[in-house]
PANU-885192 format. One record per atom (N, C-alpha, C): residue in one letter; x, z, y. Coordinates in steps of 0.05 Angstrom, whole numbers, padded with zeros to 5 digits, always signed. Example, Ala and Ser with C-alpha at 12.3 -4.5 7.8 and 13.67 -1.06 7.14 Angstrom:
BEGIN
A+00264+00156-00114A+00246+00156-00090A+00264+00156-00066S+00257+00142-00045S+00273+00143-00021S+00258+00157+00001
This chain:
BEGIN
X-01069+02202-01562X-01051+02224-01557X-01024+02212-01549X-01019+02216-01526X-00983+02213-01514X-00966+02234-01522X-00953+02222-01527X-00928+02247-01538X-00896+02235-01526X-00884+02247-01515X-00858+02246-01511X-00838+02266-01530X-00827+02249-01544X-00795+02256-01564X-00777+02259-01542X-00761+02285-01545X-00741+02289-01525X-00719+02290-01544X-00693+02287-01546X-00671+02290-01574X-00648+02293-01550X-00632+02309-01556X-00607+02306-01528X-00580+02291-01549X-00586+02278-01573X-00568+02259-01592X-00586+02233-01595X-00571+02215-01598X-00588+02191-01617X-00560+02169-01633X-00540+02190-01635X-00529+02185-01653X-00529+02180-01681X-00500+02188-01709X-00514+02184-01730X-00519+02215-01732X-00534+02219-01751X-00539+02254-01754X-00567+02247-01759X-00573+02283-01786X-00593+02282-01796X-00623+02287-01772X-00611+02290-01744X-00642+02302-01722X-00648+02270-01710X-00627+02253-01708X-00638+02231-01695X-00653+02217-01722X-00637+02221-01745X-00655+02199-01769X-00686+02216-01769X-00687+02234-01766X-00712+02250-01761X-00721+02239-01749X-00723+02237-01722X-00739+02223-01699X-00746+02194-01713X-00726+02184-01715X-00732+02163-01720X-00748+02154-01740X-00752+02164-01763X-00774+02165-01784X-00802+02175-01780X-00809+02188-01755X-00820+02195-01743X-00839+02167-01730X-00820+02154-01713X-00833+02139-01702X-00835+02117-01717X-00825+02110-01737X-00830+02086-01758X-00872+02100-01769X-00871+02121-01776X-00889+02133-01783X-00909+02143-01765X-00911+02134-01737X-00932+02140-01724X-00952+02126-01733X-00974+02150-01725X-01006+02135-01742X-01008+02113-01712X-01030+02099-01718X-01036+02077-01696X-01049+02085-01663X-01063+02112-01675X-01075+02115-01649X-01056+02134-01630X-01033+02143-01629X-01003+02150-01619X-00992+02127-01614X-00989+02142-01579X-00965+02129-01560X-00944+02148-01564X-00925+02138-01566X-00908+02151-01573X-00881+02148-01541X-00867+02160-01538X-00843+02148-01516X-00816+02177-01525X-00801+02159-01510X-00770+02180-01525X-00748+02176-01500X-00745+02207-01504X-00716+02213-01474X-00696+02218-01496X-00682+02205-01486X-00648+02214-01507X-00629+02195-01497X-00606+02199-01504X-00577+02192-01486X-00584+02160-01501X-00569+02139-01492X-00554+02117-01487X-00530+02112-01514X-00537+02137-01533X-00521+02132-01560X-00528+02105-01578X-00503+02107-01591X-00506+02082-01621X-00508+02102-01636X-00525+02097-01666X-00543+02067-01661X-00571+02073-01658X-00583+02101-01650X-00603+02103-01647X-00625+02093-01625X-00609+02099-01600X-00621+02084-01568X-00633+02061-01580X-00624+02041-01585X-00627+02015-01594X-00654+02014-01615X-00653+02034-01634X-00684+02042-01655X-00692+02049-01638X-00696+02065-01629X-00719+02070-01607X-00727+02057-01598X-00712+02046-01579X-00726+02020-01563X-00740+01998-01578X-00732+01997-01594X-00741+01969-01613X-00767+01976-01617X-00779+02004-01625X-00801+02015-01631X-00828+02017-01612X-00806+02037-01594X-00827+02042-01567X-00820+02021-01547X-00812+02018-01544X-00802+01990-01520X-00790+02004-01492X-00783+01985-01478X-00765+01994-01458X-00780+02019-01434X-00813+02010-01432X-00815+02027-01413X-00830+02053-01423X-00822+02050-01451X-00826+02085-01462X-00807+02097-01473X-00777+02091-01450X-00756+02105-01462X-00742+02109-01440X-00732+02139-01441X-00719+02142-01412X-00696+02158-01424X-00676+02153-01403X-00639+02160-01422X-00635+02185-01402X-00628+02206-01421X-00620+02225-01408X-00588+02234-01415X-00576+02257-01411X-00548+02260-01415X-00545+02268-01445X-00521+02266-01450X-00507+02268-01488X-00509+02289-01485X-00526+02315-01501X-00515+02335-01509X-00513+02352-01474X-00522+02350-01459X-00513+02361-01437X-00536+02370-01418X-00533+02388-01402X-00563+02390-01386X-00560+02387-01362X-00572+02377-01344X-00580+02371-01312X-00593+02380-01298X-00606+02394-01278X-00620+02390-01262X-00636+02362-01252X-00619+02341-01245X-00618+02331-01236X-00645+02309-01257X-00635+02311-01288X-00646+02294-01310X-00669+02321-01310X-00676+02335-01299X-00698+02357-01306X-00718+02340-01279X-00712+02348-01260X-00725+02339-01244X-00736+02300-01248X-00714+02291-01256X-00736+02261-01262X-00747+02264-01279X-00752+02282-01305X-00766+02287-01321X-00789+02293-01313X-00798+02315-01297X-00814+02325-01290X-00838+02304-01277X-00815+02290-01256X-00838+02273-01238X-00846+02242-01264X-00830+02236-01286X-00841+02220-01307X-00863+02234-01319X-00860+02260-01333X-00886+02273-01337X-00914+02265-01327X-00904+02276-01303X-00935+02282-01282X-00943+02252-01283X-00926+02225-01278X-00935+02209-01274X-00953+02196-01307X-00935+02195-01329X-00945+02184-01353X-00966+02196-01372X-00968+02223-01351X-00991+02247-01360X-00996+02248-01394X-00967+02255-01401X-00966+02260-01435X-00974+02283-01442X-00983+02282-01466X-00997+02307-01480X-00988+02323-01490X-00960+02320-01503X-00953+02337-01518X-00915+02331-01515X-00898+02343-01513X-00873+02347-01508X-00864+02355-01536X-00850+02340-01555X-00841+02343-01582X-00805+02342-01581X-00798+02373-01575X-00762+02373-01578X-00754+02377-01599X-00732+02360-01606X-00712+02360-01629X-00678+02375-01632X-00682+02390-01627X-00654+02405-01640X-00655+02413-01605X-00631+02438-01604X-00624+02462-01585X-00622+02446-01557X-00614+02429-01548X-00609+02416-01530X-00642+02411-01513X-00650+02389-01529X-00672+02385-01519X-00704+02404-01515X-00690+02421-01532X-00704+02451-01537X-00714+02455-01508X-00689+02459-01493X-00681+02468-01471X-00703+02451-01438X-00701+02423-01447X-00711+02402-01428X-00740+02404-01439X-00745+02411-01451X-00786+02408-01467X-00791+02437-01452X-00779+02459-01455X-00793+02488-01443X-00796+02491-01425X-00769+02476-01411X-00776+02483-01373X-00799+02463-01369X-00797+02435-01382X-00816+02420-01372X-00848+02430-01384X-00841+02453-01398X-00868+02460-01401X-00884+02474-01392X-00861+02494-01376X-00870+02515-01359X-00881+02498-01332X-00865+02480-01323X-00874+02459-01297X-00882+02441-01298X-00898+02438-01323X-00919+02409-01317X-00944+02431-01333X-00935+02442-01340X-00963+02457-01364X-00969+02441-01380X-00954+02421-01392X-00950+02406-01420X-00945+02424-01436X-00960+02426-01470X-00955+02442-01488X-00922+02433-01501X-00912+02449-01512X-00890+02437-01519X-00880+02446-01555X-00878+02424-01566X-00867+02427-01600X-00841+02434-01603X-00832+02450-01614X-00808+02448-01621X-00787+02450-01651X-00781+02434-01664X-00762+02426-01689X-00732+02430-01680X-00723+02457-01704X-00696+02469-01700X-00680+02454-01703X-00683+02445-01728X-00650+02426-01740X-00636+02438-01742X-00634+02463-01755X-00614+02475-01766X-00614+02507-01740X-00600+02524-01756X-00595+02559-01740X-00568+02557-01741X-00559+02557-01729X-00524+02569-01740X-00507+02581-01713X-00525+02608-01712X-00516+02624-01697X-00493+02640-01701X-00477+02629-01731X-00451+02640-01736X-00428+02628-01733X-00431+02597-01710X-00416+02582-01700X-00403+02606-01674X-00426+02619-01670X-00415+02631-01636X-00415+02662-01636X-00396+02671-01625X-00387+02697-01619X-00401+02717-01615X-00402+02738-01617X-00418+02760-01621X-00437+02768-01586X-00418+02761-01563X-00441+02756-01532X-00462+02733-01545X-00449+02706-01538X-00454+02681-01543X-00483+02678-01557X-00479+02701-01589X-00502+02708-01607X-00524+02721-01587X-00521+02743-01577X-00542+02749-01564X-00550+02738-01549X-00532+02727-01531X-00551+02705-01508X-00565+02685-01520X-00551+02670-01541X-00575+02652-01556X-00599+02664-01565X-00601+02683-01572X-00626+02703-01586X-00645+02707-01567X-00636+02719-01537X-00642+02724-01519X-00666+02701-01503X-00646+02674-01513X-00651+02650-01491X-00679+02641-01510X-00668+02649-01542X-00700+02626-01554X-00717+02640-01564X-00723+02678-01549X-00744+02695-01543X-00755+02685-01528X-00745+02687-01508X-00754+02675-01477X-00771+02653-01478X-00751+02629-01498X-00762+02606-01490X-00789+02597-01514X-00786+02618-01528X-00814+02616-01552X-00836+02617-01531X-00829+02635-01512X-00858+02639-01496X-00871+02619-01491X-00851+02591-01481X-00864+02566-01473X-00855+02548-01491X-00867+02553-01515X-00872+02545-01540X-00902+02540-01555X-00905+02523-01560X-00935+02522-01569X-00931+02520-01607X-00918+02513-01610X-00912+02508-01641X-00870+02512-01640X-00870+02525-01671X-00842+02521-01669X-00853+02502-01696X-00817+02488-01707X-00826+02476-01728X-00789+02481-01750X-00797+02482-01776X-00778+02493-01788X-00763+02473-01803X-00745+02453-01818X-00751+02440-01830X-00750+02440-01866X-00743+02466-01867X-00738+02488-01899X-00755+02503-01887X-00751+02525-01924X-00773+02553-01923X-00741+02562-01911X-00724+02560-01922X-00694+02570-01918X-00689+02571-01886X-00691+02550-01868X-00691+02562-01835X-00712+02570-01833X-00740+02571-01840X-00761+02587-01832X-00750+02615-01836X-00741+02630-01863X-00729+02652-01854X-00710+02652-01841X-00691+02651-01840X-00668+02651-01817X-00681+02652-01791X-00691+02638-01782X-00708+02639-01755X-00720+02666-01746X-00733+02674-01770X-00747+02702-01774X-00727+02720-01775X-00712+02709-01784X-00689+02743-01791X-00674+02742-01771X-00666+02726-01746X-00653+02725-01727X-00674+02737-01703X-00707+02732-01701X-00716+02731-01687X-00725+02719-01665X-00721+02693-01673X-00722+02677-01648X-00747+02663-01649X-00769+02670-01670X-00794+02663-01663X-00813+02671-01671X-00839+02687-01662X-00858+02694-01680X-00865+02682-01704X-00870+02689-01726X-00886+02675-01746X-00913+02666-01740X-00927+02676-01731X-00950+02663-01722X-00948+02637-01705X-00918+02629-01692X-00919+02608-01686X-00902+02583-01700X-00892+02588-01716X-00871+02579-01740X-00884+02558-01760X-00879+02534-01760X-00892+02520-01779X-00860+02508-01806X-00881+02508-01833X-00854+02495-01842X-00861+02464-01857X-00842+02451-01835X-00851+02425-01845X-00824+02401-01866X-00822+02408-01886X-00801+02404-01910X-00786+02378-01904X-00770+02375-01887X-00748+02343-01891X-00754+02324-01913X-00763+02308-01904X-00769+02279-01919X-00750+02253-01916X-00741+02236-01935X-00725+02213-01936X-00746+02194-01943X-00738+02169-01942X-00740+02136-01954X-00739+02142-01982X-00759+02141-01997X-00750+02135-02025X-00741+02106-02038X-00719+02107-02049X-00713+02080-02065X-00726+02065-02093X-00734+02047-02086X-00745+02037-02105X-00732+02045-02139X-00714+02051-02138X-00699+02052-02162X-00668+02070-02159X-00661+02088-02181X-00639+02102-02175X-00617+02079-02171X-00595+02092-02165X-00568+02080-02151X-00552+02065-02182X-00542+02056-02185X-00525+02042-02208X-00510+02072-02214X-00503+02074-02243X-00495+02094-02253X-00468+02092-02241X-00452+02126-02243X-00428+02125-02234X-00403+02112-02267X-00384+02102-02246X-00361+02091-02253X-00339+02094-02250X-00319+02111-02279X-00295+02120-02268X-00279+02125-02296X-00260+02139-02293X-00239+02152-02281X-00232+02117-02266X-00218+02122-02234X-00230+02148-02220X-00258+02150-02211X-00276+02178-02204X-00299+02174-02200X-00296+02186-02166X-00320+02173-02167X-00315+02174-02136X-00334+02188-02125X-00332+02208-02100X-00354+02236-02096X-00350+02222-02061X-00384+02218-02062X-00386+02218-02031X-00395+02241-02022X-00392+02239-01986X-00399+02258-01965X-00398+02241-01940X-00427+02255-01931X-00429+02251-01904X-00421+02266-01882X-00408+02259-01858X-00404+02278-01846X-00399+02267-01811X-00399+02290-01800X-00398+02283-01771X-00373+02294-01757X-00352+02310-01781X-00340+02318-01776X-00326+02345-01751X-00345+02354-01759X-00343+02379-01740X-00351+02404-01752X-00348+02426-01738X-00346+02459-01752X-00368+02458-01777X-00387+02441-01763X-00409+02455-01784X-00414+02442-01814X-00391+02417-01811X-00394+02395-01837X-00373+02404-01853X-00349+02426-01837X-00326+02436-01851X-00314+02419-01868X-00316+02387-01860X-00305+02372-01886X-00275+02370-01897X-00268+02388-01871X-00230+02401-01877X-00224+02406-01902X-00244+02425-01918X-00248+02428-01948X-00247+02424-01965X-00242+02393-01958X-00241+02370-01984X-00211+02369-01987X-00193+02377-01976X-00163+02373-01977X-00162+02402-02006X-00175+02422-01992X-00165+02444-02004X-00182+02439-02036X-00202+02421-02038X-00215+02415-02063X-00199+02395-02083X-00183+02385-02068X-00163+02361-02076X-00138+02367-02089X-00128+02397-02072X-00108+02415-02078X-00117+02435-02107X-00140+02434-02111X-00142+02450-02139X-00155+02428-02154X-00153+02417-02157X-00156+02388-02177X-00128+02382-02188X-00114+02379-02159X-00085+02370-02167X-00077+02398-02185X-00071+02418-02176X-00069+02442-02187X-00070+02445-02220X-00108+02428-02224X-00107+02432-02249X-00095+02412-02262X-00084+02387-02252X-00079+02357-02268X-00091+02345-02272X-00121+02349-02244X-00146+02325-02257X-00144+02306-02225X-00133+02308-02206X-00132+02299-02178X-00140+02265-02185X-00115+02256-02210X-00113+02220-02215X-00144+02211-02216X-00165+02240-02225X-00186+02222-02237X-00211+02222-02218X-00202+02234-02196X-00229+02227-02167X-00217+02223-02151X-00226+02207-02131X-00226+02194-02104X-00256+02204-02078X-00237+02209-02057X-00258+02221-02041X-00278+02200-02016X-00298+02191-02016X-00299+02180-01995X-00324+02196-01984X-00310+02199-01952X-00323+02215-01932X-00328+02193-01906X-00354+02193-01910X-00366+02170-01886X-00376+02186-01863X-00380+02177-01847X-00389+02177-01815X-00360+02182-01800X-00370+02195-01772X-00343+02191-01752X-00361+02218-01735X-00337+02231-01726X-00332+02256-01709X-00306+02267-01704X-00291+02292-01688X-00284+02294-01678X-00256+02302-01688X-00265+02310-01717X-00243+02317-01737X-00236+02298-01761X-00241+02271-01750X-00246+02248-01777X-00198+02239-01770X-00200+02237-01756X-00169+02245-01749X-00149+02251-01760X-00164+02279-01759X-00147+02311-01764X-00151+02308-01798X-00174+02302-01811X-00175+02307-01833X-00152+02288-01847X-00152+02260-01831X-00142+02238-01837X-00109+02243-01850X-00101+02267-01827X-00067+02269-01816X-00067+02287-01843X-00084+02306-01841X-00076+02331-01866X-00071+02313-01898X-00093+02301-01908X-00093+02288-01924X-00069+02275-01931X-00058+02259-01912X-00038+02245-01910X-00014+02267-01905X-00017+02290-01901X+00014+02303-01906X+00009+02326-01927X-00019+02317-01941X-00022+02334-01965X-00013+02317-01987X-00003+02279-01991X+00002+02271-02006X-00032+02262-02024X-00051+02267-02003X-00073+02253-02010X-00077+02224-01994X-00070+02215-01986X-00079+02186-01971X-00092+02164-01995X-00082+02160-02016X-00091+02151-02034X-00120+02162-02052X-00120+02183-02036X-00149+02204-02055X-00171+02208-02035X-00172+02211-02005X-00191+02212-01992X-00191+02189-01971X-00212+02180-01967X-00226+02167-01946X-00240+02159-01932X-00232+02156-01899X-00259+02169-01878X-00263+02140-01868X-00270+02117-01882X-00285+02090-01875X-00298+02091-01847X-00309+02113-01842X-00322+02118-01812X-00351+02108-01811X-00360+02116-01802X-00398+02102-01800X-00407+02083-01806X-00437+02091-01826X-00452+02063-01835X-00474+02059-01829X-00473+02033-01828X-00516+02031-01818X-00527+02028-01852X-00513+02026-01867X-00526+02017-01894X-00511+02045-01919X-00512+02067-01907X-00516+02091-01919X-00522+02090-01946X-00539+02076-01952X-00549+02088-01987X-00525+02063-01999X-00523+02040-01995X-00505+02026-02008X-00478+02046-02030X-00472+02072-02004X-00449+02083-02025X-00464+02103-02035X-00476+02098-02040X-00491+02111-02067X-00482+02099-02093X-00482+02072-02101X-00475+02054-02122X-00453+02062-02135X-00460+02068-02164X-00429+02073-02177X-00416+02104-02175X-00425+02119-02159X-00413+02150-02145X-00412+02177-02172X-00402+02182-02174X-00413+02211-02192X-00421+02224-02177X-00423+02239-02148X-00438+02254-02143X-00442+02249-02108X-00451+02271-02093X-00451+02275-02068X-00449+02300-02066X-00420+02312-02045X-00405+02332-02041X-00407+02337-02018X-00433+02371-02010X-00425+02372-01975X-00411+02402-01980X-00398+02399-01957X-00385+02432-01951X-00392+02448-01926X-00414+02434-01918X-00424+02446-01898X-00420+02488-01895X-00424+02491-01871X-00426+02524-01871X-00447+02528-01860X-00477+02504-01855X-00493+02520-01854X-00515+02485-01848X-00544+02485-01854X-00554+02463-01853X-00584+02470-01842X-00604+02452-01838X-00630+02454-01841X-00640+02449-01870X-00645+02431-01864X-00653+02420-01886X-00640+02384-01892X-00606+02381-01907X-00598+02358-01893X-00599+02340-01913X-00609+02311-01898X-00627+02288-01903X-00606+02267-01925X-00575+02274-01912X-00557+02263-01938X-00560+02269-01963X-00568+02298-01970X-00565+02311-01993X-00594+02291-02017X-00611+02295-01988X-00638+02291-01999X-00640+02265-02015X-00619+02238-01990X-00623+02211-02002X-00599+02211-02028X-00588+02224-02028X-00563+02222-02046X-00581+02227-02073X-00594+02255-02064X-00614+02261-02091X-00644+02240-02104X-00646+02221-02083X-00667+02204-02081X-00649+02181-02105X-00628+02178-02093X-00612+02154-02106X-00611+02162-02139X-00615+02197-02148X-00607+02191-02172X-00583+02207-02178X-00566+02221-02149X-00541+02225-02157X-00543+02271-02164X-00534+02269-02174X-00522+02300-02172X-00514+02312-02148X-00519+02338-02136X-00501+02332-02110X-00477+02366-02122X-00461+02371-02111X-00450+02402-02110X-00437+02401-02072X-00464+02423-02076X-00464+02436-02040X-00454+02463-02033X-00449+02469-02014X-00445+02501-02011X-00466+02511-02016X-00469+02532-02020X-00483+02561-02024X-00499+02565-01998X-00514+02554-01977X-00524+02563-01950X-00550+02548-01942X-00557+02556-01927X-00584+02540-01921X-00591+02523-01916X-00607+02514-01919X-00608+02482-01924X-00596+02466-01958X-00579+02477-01953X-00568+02467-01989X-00580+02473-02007X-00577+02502-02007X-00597+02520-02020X-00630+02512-02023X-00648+02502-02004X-00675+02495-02010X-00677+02468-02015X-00651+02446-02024X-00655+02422-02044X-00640+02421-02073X-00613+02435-02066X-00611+02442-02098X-00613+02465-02112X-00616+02466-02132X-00624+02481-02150X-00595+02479-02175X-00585+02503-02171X-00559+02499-02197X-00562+02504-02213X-00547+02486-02225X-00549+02471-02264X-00569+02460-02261X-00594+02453-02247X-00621+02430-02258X-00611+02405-02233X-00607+02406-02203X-00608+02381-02191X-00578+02374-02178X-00559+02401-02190X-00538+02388-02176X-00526+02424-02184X-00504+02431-02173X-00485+02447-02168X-00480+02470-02138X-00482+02494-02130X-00480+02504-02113X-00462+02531-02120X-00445+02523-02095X-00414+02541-02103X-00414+02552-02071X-00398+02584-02071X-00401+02596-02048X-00380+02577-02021X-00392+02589-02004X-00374+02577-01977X-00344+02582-01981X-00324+02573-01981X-00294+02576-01979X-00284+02588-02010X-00302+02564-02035X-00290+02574-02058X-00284+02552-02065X-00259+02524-02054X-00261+02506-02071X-00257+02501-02101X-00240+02522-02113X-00238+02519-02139X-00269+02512-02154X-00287+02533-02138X-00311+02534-02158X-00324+02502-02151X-00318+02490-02131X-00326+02460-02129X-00308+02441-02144X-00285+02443-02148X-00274+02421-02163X-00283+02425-02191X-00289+02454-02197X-00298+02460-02227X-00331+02448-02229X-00343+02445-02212X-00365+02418-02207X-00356+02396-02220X-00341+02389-02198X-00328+02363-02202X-00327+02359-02231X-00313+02366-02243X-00299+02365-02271X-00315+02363-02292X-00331+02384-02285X-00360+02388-02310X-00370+02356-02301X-00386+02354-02280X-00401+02322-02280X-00376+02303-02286X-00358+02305-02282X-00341+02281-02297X-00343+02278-02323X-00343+02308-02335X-00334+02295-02370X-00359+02301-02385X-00386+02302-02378X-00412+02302-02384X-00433+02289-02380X-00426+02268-02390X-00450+02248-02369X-00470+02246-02386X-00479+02257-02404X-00504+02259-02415X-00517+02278-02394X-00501+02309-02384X-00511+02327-02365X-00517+02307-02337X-00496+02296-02329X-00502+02287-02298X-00520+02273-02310X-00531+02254-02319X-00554+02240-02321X-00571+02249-02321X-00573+02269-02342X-00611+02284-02326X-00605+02296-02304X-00586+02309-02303X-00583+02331-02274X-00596+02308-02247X-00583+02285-02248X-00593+02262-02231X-00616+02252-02229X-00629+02251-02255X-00659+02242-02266X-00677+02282-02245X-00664+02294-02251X-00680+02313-02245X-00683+02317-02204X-00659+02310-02197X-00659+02308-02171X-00671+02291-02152X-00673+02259-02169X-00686+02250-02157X-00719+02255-02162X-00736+02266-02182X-00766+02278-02184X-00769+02297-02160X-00748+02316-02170X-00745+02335-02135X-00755+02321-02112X-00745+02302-02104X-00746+02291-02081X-00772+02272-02083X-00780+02254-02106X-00807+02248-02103X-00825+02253-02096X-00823+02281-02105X-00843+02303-02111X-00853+02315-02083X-00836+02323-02073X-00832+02340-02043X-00822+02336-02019X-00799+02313-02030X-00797+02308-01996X-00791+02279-01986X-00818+02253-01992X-00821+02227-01980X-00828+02243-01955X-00813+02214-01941X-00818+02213-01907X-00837+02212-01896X-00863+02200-01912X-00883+02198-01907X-00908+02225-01903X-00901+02231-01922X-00909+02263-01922X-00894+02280-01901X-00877+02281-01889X-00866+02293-01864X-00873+02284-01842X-00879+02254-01843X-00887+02247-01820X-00927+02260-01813X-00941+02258-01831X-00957+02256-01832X-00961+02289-01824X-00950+02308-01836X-00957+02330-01832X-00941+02345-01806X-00927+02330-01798X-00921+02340-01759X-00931+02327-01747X-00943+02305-01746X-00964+02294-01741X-00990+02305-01727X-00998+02315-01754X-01021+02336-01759X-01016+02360-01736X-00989+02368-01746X-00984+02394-01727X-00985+02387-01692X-00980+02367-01684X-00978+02360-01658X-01011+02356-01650X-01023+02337-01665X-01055+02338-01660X-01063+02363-01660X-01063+02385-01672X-01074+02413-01675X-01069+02422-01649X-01044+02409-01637X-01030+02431-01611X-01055+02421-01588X-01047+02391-01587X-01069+02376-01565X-01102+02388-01574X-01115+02390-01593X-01141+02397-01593X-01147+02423-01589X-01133+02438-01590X-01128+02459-01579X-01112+02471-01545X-01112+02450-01540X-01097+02463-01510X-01123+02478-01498
């Protein structure tokens, strides 16, 4: 079976670590090949995997004609079986090419968050991935949590809807216990609308508020468009000493070591893979209230979930796992079973896998 991965990122972010665990996990009898931009540090995994002449670079995040049409005549020529798109972008480059090669085509959401865009904007997206279900052979979900959403939006039959649960790397062993006052709360982020990590100022501001600010420290890793902006606020909030945006890692779980927890503020997720390894490591997490968060923790047993735009009710997280560490300890002991239990990578790989063979034996 030939399969082409199409991704319109191969940045850091939870859809390229997807792919990429993907292809670490191909069974043996899969060729695998991958279109995606010229990004760090993924381009480079890829290639390492599939090799140079099963990887073709298309635009960041952007669409072409131009990258449609060499698609097309690569198709016809490498006569692949199955077209597997990863998040809205590439959505877009797998359906036309499915309609014009008559390649079946997969498709994995990576998240809904049709409450980024305006009330037209909404319908035309609704509009566009009616349409484009048609030349859809499989959708794929990566929660029960966007499987509904998907459904409640409409953007795909259930009969074509699969839900296949986000899987991590499990670690041989939880992360070294946390260490503090001060304790220190990671986050991942990419810095943009949907990581809302602006949040952490206003979480910082009711800590200080209460007189507990001296006893956490924030570190917020990766790099995006607001890593800056968060930088400047912090710094004229009289936090520069309390948050920090280190910027992107290839060795991710390392700040795991020592952490009391993992803090996202996202306003809306799939199913995201930080939370998952944070909970693999052992750690507690306190997430928003929304999807994706919602189908890995579970509040009071694997971590903490507080509504969107309540930071008080998150620093009051905070606080509790600080001065309870008999609680964070199982809460951590419990998060990482979660994750043993249900979502190794291996088992994700294996079961989209499955779903893509089903599509080919069936064309």
């Amino acid at each position: 079976m030939r399969i082409l991965f199409l991704t319109a990122r191969a940045d850091f972010g939870g859809g390229p670590e997807h792919l990429l665990q993907l292809l670490k996990h191909q069974p043996s009898d899969v060729e695998c090949s991958v279109a995606c931009p010229a990004d760090y540090p993924n381009f480079d995994r890829y290639r390492f995997i599939v090799g140079d002449s099963n990887l073709f670079e298309i635009p960041h995040r952007a669409f072409s004609w131009s990258t449609l049409l060499r698609l097309r005549k690569r198709c016809r020529e490498q006569k692949y079986d199955i077209l597997h798109a990863h998040g809205k972008g590439a959505g877009l480059y797998a359906r036309l090419l499915a309609l014009l090669c008559g390649i079946p085509a997969v498709h994995t959401f990576h998240g809904v968050h049709l409450q980024a865009y305006g009330p037209l904007k909404r319908q035309l997206y609704r509009l566009y991935e009616r349409c484009a279900s048609l030349f859809t052979r499989r959708g794929i979900a990566v929660s029960q949590g966007e499987q509904a959403e998907i459904l409640r939006q409409g953007l795909m039959p259930e009969s074509k809807l699969d839900v296949v649960d986000n899987g991590v790397v499990i670690p041989i062993s939880e992360a070294l216990p946390a260490v503090g006052p001060p304790w220190a709360v990671i986050s991942f982020s990419r810095f943009d609308i949907q990581k809302n990590s602006m949040v952490i100022v206003e979480i910082a501001q009711e800590l200080r508020a209460q007189g507990r600010l001296d006893e956490f420290v924030f570190h917020v890793v990766g790099d995006g468009p607001d890593r800056e902006k968060l930088l400047a606020l912090a710094s004229e909030s009289g936090f520069s000493e309390k948050i920090f945006c280190p910027g992107a890692t290839l060795a991710p779980h390392d700040t795991f070591a020592g952490a009391l927890c993992y803090l996202s503020t996202s306003k809306w997720e799939g199913l995201p893979l930080a939370v998952l390894e944070a909970m693999a490591h052992g750690l507690p997490v306190v997430a928003t209230d929304v999807v994706g968060n919602r189908d890995a923790v579970s509040s009071g047993e694997t971590g903490f979930l507080y509504p969107e735009g309540d930071p008080k009710s998150a620093a009051s997280s905070l606080i509790f796992l600080s001065e309870n560490a008999e609680r964070r300890t199982a809460i951590g002991k419990c998060a990482r079973k979660f994750v043993l239990e249900a979502h190794d990578v291996q088992r994700m790989a294996e079961r989209t896998f499955q779903i893509l063979r089903d599509v080919h034996r069936n064309i």
